[in-house]
N, C-alpha and C positions, 0 to 999 in steps of 0.2 A: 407206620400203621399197617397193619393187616388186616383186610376180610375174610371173616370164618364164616361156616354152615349153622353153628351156634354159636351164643354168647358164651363168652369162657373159654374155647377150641381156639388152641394155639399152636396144634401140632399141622395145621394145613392149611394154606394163604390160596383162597379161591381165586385169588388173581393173577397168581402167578409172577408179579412182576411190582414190587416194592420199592424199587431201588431209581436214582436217575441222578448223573454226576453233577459236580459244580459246570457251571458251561454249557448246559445239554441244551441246545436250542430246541424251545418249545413255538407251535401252531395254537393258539387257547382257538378254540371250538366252542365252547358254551360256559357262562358260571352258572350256578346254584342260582336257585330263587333269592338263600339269603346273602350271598354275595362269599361265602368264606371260600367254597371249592372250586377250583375251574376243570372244565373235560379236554385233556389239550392231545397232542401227537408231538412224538418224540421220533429222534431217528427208529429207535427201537420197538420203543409200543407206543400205547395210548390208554388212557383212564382218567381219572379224580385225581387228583393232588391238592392241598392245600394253599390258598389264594397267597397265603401270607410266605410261603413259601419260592413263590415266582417273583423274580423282578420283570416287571414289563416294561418295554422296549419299542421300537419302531421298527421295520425291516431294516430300516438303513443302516442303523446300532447294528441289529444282528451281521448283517451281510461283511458292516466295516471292520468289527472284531473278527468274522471268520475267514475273513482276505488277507490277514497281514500273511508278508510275504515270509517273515523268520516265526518257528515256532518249537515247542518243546513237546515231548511224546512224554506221559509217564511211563517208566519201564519198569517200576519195584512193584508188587502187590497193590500196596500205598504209602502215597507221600504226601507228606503233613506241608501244608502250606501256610507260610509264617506272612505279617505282614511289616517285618522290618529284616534289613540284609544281616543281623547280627542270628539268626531263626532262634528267635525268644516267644515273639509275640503270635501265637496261635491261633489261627482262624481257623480251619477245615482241614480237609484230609482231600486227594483224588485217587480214585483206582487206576489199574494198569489200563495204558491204552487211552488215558482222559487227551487232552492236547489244549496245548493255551499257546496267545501271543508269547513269544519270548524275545526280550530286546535286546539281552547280553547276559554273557559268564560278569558275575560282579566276580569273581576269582577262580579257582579251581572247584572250590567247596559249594559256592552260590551260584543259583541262575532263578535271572529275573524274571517274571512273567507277567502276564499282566490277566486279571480275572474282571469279570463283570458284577457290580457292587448297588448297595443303594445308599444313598445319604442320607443323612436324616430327615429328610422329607419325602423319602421314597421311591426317589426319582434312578432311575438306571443312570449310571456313571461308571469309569474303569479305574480300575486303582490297581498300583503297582502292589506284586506279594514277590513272595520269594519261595525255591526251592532249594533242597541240597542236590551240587549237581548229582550226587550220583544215583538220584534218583528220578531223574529224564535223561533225553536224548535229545539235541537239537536235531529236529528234523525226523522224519520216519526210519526206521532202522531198515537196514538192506532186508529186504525179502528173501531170505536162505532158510533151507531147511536148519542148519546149524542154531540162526536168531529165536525160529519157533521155537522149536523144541528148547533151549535155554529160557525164553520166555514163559513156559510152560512150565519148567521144571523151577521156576520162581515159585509158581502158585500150589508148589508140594506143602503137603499138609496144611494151608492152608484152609481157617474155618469154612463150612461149606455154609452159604444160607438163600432157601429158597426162592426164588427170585427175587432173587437182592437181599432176603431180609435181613436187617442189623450190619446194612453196608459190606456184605459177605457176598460172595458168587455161589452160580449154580450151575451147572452142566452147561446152558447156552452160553451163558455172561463170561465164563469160562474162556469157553472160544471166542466170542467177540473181544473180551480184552487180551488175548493173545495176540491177535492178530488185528486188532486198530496199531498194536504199536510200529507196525510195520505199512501203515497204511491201508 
């Protein structure tokens, strides 16, 4: 969703900032009176998001997911995130630069990750998904001018959308997912 100046006004997101990955540890701040929005802080920004949208967690969740010690960088634009090792079955997508637990190569082609989920009563839990390897990197990629720029030149012609909009980048998100992928 977008904020415009008027109703109807799709050419200009007054907030600049639309977008927030699977994983993105959230601070919730304040909900709505009716309970649907929360105001939270994100590494990147802060604003409104939609309640139904958030899984919430305890610090500890959060802290114990962002410690593991093995992990995967996305390196492609995006990578579709399956929830079975054969990648059939479809959950989401992550942008360059997202980073998830990863336990193991299931093969050359697979790497396991592990994403933060809800059950069907709502409750925060981790569930095993999968990627194709070739679209992570165990681990932060070396910080060379050679990895930038490669990773840069991933995000050629790629759609532009303003702050985040429609899961697309923008001139910041740009440079921050070039360079998450290297830490």
């Amino acid at each position: 969703e977008i904020a415009v100046n008027n109703p109807g006004d799709v050419e200009f997101d007054e907030i600049q900032n639309s977008s927030l990955d699977i994983a993105t540890p959230l601070a919730i701040l304040h909900e709505s009176q009716d309970g649907r929005w929360l105001y939270v802080w994100s590494p990147t920004s802060d604003g409104w998001i939609k309640k139904a949208d958030v899984i919430i967690c305890t610090l500890a969740d959060i802290k114990n997911y962002l410690e593991q010690a093995s992990f995967a960088v996305i390196v492609s634009p995006k990578a579709d995130i399956y929830l079975d090792p054969a990648l059939t079955g479809y959950f989401d997508y992550a942008r360059m630069g997202s980073i998830f637990p990863a336990s193991k190569d299931i093969n050359a082609k697979t790497v396991q990750i592990t994403i933060p989920f809800q059950d069907e009563k709502g409750a925060f839990v981790l569930r095993t998904a999968y990627v194709a390897g070739e679209n992570v990197h165990l681990g932060f990629l070396p910080y060379t001018p050679r990895n930038i720029i490669g990773q840069a030149f991933k995000l050629l012609n790629m759609p532009y959308g303003w702050g985040g909009a429609h899961g697309e980048q923008d001139c910041s998100s740009f440079l921050q997912e070039v360079f998450a992928t290297v830490g």
